[in-house]
C-alpha positions in Angstrom: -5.0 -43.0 -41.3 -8.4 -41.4 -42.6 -10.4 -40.2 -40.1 -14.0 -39.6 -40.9 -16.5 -36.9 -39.0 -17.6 -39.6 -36.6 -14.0 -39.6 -35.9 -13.6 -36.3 -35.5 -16.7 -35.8 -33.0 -15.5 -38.1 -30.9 -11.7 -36.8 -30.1 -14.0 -33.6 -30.0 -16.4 -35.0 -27.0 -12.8 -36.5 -25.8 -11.1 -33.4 -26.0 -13.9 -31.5 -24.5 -13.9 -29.5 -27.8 -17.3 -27.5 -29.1 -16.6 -27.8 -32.8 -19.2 -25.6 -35.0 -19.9 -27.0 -38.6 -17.7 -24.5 -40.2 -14.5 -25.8 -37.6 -15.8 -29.4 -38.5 -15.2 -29.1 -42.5 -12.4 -27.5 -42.3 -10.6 -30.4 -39.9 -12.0 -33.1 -42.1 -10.2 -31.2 -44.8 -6.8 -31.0 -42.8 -6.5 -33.4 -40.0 -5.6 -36.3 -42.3 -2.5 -34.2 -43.9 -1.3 -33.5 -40.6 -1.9 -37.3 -39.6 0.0 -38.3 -42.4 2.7 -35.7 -41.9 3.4 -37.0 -38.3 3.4 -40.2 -39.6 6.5 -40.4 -41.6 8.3 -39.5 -38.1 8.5 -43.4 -37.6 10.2 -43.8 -41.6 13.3 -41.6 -40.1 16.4 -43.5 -39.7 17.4 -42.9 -36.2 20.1 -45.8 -35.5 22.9 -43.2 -35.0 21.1 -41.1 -32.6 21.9 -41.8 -28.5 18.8 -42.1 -26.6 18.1 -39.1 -24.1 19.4 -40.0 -20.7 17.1 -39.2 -17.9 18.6 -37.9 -15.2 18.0 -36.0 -12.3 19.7 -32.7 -13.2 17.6 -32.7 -16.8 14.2 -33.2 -14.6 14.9 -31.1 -11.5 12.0 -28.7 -11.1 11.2 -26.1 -8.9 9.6 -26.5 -5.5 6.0 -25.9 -5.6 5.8 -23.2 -3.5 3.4 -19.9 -3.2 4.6 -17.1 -4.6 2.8 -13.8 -3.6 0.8 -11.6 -5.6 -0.3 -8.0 -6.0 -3.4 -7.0 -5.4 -4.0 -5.6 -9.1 -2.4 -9.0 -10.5 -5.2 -10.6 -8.1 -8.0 -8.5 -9.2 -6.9 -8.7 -12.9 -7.2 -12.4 -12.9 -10.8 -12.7 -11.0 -11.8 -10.1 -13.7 -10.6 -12.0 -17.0 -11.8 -15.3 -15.8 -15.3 -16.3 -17.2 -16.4 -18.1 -14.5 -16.9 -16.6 -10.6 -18.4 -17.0 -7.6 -17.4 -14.1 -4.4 -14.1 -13.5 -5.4 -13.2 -17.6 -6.5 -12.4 -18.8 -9.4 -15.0 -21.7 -10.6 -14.2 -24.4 -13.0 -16.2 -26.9 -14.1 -15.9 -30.8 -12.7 -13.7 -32.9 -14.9 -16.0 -35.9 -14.8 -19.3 -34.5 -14.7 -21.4 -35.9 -17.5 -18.8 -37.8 -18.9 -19.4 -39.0 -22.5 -19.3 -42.5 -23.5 
């Protein structure tokens, strides 16, 4: 499956991905390799192997619960985050200016 840099620009805009030119050449040169790669997956004989059962002990998960923090974790969080606003954290809409 080649991909081409038309492609490429779009899983980019998809993927919400700033590629510069130099990041852009060098995935034209190894995305298709990789591609490839995950593509003989489906060639691998796997008649003998039981499916995964799905059960509720494999999938049990944790309550979602708050878990307190520490002033200095707080403050250390607010500080390393690009974006903020008062003491929030701001992230940007997920569908504003979506790409076509």
């Amino acid at each position: 499956m080649a991909l081409n840099r038309n492609d490429i620009t779009r899983l980019a805009e998809l993927s919400r991905l700033a590629l510069t030119e130099e990041e852009m050449a060098r995935m034209e040169q190894t995305i298709d390799p990789i591609l490839n790669y995950v593509g003989r997956l489906s060639e691998v004989n796997t008649d003998d192997v039981p499916e995964t059962e799905d059960t509720d002990e494999i999938r049990a998960l944790r309550g979602d619960e708050a878990i307190p923090s520490t002033q200095t974790t707080h403050d250390g969080i607010i500080a390393n985050f690009p974006d903020k606003k008062d003491g929030l954290l701001r992230a940007p809409a997920v569908f504003d200016n979506p790409k076509s």
